[in-house]
C-alpha positions in Angstrom: 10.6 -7.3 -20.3 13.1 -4.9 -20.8 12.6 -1.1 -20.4 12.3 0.8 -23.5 11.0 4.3 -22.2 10.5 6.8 -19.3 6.4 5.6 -20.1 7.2 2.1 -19.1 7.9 3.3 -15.3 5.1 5.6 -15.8 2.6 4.6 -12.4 5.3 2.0 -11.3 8.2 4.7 -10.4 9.2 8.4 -9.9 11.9 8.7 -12.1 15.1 11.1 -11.1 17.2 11.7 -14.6 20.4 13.4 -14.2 22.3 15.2 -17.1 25.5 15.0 -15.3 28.3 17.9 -16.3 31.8 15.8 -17.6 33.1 14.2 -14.7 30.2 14.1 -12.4 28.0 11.6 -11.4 24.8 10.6 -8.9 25.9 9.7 -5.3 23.1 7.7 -3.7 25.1 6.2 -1.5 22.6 4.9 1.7 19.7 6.3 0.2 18.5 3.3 -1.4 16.2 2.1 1.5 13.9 5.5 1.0 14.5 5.1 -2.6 12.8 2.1 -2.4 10.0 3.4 -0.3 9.3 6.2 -2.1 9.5 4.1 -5.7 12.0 6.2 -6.9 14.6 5.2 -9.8 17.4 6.8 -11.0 19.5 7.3 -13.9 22.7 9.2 -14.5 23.3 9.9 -18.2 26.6 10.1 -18.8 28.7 8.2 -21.2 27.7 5.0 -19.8 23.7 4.7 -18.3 24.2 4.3 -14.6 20.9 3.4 -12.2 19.7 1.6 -9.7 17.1 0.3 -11.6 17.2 -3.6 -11.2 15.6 -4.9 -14.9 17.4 -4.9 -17.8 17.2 -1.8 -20.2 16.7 -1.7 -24.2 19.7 -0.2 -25.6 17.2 2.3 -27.0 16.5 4.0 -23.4 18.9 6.8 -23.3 17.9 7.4 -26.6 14.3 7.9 -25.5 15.4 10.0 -22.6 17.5 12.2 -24.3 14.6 13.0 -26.7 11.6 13.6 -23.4 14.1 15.9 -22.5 16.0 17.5 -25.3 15.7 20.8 -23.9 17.7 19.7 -20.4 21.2 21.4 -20.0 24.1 19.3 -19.2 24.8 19.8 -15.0 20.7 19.4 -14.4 18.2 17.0 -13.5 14.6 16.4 -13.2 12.3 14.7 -10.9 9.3 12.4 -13.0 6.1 11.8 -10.9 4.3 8.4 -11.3 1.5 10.4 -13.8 4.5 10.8 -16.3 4.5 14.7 -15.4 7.7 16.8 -14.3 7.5 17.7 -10.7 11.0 19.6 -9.8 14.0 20.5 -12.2 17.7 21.7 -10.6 20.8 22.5 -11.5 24.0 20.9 -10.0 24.2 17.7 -8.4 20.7 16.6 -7.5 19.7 18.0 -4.2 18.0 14.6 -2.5 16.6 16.2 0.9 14.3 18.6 -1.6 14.0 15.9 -3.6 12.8 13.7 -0.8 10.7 16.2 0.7 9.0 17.1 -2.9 7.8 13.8 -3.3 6.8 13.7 0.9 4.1 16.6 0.1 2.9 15.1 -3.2 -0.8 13.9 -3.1 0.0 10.5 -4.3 2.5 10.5 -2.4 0.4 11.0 0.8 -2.3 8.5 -0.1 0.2 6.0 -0.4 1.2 6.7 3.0 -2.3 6.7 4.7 -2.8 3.4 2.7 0.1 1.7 4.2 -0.8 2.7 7.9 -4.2 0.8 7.5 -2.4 -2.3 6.1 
């Protein structure tokens, strides 16, 4: 199945969409270990889609993104929860130790945690 929309990830992933400025671009270099753990997927929209989402996506995506967030300026991003709802907006390259720690204190977030001890 290939992904057509941000509601496709929508209880599966946190979503982190950057609107890079011209010439910019995500570096997640040895972060993808927590990104994992924390189901977080991200995608730079630039002229070409970059992410480090591993399924294949409808060409139709970044259309679908750029509409959910029309209102985004270019050198910004925003953080998606797993309920679909925006959780944190910045400007500049995206800050991942807030980002991180954001998702740390969300309530999901924390269940998820207490889950995994008693497995």
């Amino acid at each position: 199945m290939e992904l057509k929309s941000i509601q496709d990830l929508q209880w599966k992933n946190r979503v982190l969409v950057y609107f890079p400025e011209k010439g910019k671009t995500i570096d997640a270099a040895g972060l993808e270990e927590e990104m994992q753990e924390l189901k977080l997927v991200w995608f730079n929209l630039d002229k070409d889609l970059k992410t480090n989402f591993p399924h294949p996506i409808h060409p139709d995506f970044v259309h679908s993104l750029n509409g959910k967030f029309h209102d985004v300026s270019p050198g910004s991003w925003v953080l998606v929860g797993l309920d679909g709802g925006v959780k944190l907006s910045g400007k500049g390259v995206p800050d991942w130790k807030l980002i991180f720690s954001t998702i740390n204190s969300m309530p999901m977030r924390r269940a998820e945690t207490k889950r995994e001890i008693y497995y």
